[in-house]
C-alpha positions as CSV (number, residue, x, y, z in Angstrom):
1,X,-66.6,59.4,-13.9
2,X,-63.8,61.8,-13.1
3,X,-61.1,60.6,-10.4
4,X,-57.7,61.1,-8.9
5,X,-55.6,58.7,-10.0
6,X,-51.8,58.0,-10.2
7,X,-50.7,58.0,-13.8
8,X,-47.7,55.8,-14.1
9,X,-44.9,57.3,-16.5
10,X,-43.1,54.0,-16.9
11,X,-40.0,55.1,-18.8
12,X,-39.4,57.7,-16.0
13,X,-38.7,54.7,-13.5
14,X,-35.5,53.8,-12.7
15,X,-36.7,50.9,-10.1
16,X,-35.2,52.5,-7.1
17,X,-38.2,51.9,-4.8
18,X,-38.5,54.9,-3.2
19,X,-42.5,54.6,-3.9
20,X,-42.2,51.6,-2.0
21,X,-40.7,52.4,1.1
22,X,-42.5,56.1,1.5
23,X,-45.7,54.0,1.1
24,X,-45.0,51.6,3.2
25,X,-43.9,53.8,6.3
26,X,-47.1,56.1,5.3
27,X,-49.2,52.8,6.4
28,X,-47.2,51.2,8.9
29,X,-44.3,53.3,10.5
30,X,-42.0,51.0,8.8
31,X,-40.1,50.5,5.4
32,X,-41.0,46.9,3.5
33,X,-41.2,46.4,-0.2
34,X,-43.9,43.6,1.6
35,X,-46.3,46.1,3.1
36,X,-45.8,48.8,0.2
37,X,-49.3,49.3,-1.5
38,X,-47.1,50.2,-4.7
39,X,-44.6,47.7,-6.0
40,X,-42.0,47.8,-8.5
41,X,-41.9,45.2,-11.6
42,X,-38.1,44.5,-12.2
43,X,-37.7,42.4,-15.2
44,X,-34.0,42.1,-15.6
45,X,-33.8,40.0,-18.8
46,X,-35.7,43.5,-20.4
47,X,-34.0,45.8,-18.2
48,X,-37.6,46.7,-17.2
49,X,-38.9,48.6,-14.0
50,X,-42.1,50.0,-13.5
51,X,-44.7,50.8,-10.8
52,X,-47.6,48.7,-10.1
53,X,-50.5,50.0,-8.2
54,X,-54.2,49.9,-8.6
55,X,-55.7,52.2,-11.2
56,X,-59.3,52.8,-10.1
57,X,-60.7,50.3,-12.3
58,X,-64.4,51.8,-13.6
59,X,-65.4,47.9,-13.6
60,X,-63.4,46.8,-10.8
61,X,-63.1,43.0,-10.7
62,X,-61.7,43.2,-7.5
63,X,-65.0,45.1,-5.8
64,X,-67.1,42.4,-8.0
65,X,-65.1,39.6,-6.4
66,X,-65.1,40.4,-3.1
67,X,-67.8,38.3,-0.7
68,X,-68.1,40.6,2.4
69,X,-67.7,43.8,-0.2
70,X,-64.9,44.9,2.0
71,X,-64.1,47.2,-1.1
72,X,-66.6,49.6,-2.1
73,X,-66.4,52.9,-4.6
74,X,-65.8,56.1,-2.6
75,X,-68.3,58.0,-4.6
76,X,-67.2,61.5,-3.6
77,X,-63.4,60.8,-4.8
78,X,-64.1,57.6,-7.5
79,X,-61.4,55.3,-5.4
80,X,-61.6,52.1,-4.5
81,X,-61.3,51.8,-0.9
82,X,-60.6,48.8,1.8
83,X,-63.0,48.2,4.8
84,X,-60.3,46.8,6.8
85,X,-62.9,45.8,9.3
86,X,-64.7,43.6,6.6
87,X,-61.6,42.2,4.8
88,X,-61.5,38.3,5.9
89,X,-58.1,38.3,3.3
90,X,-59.6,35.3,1.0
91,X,-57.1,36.6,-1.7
92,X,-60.2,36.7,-4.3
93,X,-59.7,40.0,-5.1
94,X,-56.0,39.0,-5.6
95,X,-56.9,36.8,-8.4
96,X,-59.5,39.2,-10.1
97,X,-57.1,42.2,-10.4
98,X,-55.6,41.9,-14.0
99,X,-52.8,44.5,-12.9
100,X,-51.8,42.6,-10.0
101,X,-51.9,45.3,-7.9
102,X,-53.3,44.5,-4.6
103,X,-51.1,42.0,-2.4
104,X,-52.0,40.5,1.2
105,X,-51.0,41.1,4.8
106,X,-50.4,38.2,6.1
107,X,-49.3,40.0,9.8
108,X,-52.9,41.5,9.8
109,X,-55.0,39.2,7.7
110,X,-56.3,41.5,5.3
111,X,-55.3,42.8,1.6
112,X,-52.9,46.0,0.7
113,X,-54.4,48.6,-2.0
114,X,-53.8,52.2,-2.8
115,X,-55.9,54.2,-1.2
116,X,-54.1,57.2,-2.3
117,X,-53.1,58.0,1.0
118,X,-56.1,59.9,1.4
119,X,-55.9,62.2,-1.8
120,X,-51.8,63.1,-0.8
121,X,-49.9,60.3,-2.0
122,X,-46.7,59.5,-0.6
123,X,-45.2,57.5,-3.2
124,X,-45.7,60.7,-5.9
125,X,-44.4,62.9,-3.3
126,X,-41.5,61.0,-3.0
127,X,-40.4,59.6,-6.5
128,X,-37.6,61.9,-7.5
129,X,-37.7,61.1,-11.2
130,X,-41.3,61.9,-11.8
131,X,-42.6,58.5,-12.8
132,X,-45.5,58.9,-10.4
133,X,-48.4,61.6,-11.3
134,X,-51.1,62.5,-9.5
135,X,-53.9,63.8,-11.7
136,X,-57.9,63.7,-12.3
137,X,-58.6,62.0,-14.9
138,X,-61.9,60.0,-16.5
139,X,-61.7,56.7,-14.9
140,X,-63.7,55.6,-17.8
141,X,-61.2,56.6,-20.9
142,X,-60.0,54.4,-23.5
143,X,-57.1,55.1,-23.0
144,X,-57.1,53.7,-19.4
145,X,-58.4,51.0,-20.7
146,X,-56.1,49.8,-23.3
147,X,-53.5,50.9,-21.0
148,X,-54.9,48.8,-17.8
149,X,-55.0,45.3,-21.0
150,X,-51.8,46.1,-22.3
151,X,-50.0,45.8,-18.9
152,X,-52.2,42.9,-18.3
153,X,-50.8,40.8,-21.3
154,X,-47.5,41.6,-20.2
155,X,-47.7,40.6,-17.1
156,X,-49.3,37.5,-18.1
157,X,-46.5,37.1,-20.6
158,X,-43.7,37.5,-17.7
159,X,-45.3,35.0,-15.5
């Protein structure tokens, strides 16, 4: 299944969050790091940055693990999309996504998750070093795949 996605180039980032704060005054007229849809993994001890977002998981353990299927599959575009409407924020699909990549709005009650700002993102608009590529690509690759358990081990290995 071909998608757009945002491939993440993470020696590109330099951890200035940009990504964040386009994203989150995209959503809600304001700049957070909180209510960014992208975040940026620091690890200082590895002099480490790289952006975090959801990748358009083919088997989405977040859609599986949701109980009002407030996330569904767009099939026109391939994305994974919030029903706002439907969220009841349980944090389930928190705990199923391996990447971390979905967070929760605690003002509203319901879960952040890329929704690539309707096919334009903001955060590749706005990363000046490049790090952030919009592209189609086969959701359903290998090389997503490795890619999406390799930054699942390390996250799991940074705590």
């Amino acid at each position: 299944m071909k998608a757009n996605v945002i491939e993440v180039i993470p020696e590109k980032c330099t951890g200035c969050r940009l990504c964040e704060m386009a994203c989150s005054f995209h959503h809600n007229q304001e700049c957070s790091t909180a209510k960014s849809r992208i975040k940026i993994l620091q690890h200082s001890k590895w002099v480490f940055d790289c952006p975090l977002l959801c990748i358009q998981c083919v088997e989405a353990p977040c859609m599986e693990s949701c109980p009002t299927q407030a996330l569904s599959r767009d099939e026109a575009t391939g994305v994974v999309v919030l029903n706002a409407e439907v969220c009841i924020g349980c944090g389930e699909c928190l705990t199923a996504c391996p990447l971390r990549a979905l967070a929760l709005d605690e003002e509203r009650g319901t879960i952040l998750k890329c929704d690539l700002c309707g096919g334009d993102p903001e955060c590749v608009k706005w990363c000046p070093q490049e790090a952030l590529i919009l592209k189609e690509v086969d959701i359903n690759s290998p090389a997503r795949k490795a890619f999406a358990v390799k930054v699942s081990k390390y996250l799991e290995a940074v705590g």
